[in-house]
C-alpha beads as a LAMMPS data file, in Angstrom:
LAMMPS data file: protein, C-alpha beads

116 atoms
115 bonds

1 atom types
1 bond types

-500.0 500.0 xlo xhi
-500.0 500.0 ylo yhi
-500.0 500.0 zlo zhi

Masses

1 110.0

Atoms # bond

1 1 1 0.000 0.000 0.000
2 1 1 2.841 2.546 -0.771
3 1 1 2.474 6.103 -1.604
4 1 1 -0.897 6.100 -0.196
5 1 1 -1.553 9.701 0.479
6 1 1 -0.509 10.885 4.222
7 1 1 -1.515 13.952 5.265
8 1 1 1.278 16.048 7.360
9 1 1 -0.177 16.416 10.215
10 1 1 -1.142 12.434 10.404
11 1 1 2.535 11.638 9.375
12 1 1 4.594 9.262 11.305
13 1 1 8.171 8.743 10.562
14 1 1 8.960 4.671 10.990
15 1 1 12.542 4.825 9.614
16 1 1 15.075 5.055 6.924
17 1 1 14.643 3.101 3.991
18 1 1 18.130 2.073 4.611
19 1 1 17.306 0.427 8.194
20 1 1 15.682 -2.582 6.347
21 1 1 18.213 -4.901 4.824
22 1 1 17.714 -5.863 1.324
23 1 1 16.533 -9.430 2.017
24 1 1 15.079 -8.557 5.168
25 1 1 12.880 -8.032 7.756
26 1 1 12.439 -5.633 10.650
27 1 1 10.420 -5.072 13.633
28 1 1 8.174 -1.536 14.796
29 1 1 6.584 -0.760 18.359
30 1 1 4.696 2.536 18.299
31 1 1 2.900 2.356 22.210
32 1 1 0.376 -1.072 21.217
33 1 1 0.847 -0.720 17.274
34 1 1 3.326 -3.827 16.146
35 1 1 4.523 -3.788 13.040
36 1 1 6.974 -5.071 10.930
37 1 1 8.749 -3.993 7.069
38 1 1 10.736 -6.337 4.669
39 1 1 12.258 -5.191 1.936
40 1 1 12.704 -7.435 -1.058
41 1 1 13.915 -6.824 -4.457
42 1 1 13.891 -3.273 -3.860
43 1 1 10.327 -3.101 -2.568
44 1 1 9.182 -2.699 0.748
45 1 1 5.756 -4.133 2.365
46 1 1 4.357 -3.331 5.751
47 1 1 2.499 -5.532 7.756
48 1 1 1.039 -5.287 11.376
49 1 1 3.041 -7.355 13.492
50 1 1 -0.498 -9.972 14.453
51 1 1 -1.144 -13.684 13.019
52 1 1 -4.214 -14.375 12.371
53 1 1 -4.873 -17.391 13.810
54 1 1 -4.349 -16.269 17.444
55 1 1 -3.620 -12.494 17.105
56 1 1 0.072 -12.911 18.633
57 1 1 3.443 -11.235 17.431
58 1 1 4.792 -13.148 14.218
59 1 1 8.628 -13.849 15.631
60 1 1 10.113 -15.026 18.722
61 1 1 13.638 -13.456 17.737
62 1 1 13.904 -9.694 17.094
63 1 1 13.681 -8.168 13.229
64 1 1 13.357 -12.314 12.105
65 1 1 9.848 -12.166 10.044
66 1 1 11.085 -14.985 7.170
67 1 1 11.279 -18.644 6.884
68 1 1 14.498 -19.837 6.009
69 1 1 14.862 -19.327 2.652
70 1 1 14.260 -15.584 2.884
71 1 1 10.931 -15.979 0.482
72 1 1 8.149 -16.206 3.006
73 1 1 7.219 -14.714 6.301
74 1 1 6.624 -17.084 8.902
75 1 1 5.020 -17.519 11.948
76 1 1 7.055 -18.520 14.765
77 1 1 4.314 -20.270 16.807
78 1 1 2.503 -22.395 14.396
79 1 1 4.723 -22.136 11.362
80 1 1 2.377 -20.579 9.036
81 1 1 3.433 -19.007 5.934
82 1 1 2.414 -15.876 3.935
83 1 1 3.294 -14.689 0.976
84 1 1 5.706 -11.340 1.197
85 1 1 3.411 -9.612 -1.614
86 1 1 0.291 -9.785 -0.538
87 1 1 0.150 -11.493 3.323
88 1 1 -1.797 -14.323 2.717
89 1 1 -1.160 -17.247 4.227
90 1 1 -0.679 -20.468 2.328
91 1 1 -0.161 -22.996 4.626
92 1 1 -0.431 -23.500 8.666
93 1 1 -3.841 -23.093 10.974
94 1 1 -4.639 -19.286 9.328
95 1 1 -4.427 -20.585 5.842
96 1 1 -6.386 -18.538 3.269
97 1 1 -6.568 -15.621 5.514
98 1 1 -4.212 -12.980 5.503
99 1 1 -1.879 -10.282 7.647
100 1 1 -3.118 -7.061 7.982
101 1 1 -1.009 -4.656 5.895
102 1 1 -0.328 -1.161 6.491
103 1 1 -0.660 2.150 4.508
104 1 1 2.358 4.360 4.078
105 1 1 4.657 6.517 1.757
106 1 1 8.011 7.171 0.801
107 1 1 9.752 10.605 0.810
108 1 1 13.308 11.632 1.068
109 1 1 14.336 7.943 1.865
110 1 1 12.145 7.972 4.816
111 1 1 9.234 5.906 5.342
112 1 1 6.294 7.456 6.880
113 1 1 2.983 5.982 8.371
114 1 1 -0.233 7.267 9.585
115 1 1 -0.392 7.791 13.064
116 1 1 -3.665 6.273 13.733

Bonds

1 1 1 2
2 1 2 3
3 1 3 4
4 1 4 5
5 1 5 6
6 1 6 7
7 1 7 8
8 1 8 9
9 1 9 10
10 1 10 11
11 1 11 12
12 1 12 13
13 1 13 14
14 1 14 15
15 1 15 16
16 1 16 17
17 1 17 18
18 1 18 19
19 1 19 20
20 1 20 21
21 1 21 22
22 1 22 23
23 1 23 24
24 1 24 25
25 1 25 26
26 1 26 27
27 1 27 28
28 1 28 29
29 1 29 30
30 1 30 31
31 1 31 32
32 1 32 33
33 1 33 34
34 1 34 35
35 1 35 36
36 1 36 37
37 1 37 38
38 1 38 39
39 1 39 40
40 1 40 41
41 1 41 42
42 1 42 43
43 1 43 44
44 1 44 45
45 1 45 46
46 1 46 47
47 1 47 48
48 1 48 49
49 1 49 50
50 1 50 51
51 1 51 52
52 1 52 53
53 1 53 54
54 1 54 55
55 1 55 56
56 1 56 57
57 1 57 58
58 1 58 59
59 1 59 60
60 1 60 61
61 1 61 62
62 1 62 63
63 1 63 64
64 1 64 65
65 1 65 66
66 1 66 67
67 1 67 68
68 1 68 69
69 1 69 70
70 1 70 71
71 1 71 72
72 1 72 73
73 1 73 74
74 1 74 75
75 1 75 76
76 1 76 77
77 1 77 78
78 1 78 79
79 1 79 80
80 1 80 81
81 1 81 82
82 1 82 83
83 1 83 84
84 1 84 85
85 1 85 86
86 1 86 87
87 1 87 88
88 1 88 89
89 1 89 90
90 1 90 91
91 1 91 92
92 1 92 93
93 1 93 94
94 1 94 95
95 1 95 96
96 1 96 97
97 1 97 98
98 1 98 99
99 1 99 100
100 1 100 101
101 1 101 102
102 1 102 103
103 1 103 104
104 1 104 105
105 1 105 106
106 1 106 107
107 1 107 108
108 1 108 109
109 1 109 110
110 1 110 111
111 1 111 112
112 1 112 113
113 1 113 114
114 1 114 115
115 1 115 116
């Protein structure tokens, strides 16, 4: 959902485009909003940090969303898998639902979100 339109007074700065490692994933607490980023290819998606089979945080070790391979997030609990594009899961107890994702924009390098 990038370069959705945020207004400036809504704006919330999450981080440099350069915190995310190519390949990788990374981890967001604003007070109870969880979120994480991963940045593949070029392209970044954001996802609230919440499976939704029990509503839980996605990893058990910091800024480690993916499987092993690097090509789908995974679940730490259950082992479900989504796909990095578009959050749905494909296999585990949540299959053919999908992670939440999150609006934001790119300016300057910086990724912003909404603050509600």
């Amino acid at each position: 959902m990038e370069n959705t339109p945020i207004t400036p007074e809504d704006k919330l700065r999450l981080c440099a485009l350069a915190d995310i490692p190519e390949g990788g994933s990374k981890g967001f607490v604003f007070g109870e909003r969880k979120l994480f980023a991963l940045k593949q290819q070029g392209k970044i998606y954001l996802y609230r940090n919440s499976c939704p089979h029990l509503g839980i945080p996605l990893e058990w070790v910091e800024n480690q969303f993916l499987d092993d391979s690097g090509s789908m997030i995974q679940c730490a609990n259950h082992g479900a898998l989504f796909v990095i594009k578009t959050g749905k899961c494909v296999a585990g107890p949540c299959s053919g639902r999908a992670l939440t994702p999150i609006n934001y924009s790119i300016e300057a390098g910086d990724i912003f979100i909404a603050h509600s």
